[in-house]
C-alpha positions as CSV (number, residue, x, y, z in Angstrom):
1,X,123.2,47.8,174.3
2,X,127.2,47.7,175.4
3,X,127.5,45.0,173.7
4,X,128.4,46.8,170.3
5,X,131.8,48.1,171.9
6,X,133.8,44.1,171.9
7,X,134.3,43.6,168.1
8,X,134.7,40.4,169.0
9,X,133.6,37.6,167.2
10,X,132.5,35.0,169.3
11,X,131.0,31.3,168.9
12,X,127.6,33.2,170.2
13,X,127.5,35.9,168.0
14,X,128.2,33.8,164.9
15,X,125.4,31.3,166.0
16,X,123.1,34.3,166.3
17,X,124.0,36.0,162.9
18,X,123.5,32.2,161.2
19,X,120.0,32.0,163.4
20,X,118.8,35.3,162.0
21,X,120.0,34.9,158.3
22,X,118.2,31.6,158.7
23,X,115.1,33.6,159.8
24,X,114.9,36.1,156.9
25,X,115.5,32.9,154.1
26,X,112.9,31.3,155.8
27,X,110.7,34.4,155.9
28,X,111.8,35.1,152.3
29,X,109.6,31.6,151.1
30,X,106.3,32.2,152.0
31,X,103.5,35.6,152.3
32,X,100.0,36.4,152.6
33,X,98.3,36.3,149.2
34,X,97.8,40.3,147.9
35,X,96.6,41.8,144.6
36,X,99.5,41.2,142.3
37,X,101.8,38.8,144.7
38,X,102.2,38.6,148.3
39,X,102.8,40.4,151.7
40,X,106.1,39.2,153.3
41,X,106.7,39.1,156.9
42,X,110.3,38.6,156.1
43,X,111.1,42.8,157.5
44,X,110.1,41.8,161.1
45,X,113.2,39.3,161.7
46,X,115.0,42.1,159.7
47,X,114.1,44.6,161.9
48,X,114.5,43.0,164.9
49,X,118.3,41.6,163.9
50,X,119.3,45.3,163.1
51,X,118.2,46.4,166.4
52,X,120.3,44.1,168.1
53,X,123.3,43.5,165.6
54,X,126.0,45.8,165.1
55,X,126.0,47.4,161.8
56,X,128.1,45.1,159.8
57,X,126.5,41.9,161.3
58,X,123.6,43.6,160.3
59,X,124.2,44.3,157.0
60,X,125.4,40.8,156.3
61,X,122.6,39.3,157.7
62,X,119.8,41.2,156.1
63,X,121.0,41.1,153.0
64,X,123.0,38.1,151.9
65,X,119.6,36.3,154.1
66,X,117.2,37.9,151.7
67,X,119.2,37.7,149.0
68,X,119.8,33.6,149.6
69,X,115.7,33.8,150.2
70,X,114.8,35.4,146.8
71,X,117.3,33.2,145.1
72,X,115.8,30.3,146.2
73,X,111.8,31.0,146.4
74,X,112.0,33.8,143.6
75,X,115.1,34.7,142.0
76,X,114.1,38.0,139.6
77,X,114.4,40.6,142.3
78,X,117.3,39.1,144.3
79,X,120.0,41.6,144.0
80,X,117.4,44.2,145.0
81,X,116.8,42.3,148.2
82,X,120.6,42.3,148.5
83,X,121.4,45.8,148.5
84,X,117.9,47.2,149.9
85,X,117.9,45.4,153.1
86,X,121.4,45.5,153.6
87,X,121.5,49.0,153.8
88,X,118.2,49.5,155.5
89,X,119.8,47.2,158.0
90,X,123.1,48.9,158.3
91,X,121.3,51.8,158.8
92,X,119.0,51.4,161.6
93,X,121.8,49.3,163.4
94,X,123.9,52.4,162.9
95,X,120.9,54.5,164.4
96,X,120.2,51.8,167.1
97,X,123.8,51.7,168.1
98,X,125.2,54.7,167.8
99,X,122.6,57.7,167.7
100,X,120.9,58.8,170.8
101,X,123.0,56.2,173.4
102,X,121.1,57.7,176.3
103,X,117.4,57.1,174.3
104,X,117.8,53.3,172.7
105,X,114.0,52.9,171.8
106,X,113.6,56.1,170.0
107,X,116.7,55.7,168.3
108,X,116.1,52.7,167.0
109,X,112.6,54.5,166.4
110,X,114.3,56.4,163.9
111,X,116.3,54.4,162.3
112,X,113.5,51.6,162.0
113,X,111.5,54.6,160.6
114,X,114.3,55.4,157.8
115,X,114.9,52.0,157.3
116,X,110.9,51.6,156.1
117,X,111.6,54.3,153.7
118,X,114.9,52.6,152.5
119,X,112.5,49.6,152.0
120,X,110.2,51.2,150.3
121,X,112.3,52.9,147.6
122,X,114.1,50.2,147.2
123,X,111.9,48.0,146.1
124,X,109.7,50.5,144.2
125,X,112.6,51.4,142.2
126,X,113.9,47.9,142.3
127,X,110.9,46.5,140.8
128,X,110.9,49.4,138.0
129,X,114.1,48.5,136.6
130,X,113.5,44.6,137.5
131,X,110.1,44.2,135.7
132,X,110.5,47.3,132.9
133,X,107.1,49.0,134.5
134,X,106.3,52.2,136.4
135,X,102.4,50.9,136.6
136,X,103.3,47.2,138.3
137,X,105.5,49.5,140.8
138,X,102.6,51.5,141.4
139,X,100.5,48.7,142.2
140,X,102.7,47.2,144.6
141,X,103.4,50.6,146.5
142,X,101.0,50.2,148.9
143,X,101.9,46.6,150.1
144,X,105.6,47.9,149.8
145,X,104.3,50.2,152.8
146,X,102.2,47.9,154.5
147,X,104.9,45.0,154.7
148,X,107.5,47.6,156.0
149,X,105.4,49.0,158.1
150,X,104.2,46.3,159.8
151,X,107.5,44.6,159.9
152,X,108.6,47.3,161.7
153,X,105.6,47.8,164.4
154,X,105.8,44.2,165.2
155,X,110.3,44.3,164.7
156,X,110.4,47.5,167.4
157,X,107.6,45.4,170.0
158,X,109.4,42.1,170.2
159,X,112.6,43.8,170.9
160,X,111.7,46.4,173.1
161,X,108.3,45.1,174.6
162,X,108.8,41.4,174.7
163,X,112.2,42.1,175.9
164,X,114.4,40.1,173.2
165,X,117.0,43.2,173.2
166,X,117.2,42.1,177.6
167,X,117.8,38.5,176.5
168,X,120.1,39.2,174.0
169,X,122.4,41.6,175.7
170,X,122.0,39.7,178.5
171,X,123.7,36.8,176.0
172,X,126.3,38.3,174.7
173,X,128.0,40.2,177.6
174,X,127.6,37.0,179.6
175,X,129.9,35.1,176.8
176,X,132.1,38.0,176.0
């Protein structure tokens, strides 16, 4: 993943920031049908744009997308979505990109791993001070886990299995 080291910002890595932010609104609309709301797949684009993004393009694009997605499908918990998947985000792009340079898919292991747990709190928290209950936040904790969990799983395998993070770097050094 060399392709962090040029800062700069190119027609193809704006294009690819809009196409993920795109994603995770579009991702943000609709879930499967849960007790007590829905199961968003929304955390696989997010996962799989802070793999390949650097930190700040990650950031950005995680959480102004869900941020822009809540707003417009479901407005309460917005500025939750803004700061919780910004910074789990920026955190397993920092861990993708700069921990363990010589081990990219555990590193990113790790910081996908964190990034869940960043998720989880977030939202758990988030939806305490968002809907005034401890109980509804309870409820929700286990789809809080499952929907980061599996957006990671599935995140981690179409990067490093299907070979996105190939096509990508592939992409962006052939444009830099």
């Amino acid at each position: 993943m060399q392709h962090i080291q040029s800062g700069k910002i190119t027609t193809i890595r704006l294009t690819t920031c809009a196409m993920f932010m795109a994603m995770i609104v579009a991702l943000s609309s609709f879930g499967l049908p849960v007790p007590g709301g829905h199961l968003y797949f929304v955390d696989i684009a997010i996962v799989l744009a802070a793999i390949l993004l650097n930190p700040i393009e990650a950031l950005i694009v995680a959480g102004f997308g869900s941020f822009l997605g809540d707003f417009l499908f479901y407005p309460p918990p917005m500025f939750v979505s803004l700061v919780t998947h910004g910074l789990q985000a920026f955190v397993i792009s920092l861990f993708s990109h700069k921990v363990l340079k010589s081990k990219p898919i555990l590193s990113s292991g790790i910081g996908v791993t964190i990034g869940v747990i960043i998720m989880v709190t977030g939202y758990t928290l988030g939806k305490i001070y968002v809907y005034a209950t401890l109980e509804y936040a309870i409820l929700k904790l286990p789809y809080e886990i499952a929907q980061g969990a599996i957006g990671a799983i599935l995140g981690m395998i179409l990067c490093w299995k299907c070979g996105i993070h190939k096509l990508y770097d592939k992409m962006i050094l052939s444009n830099n």
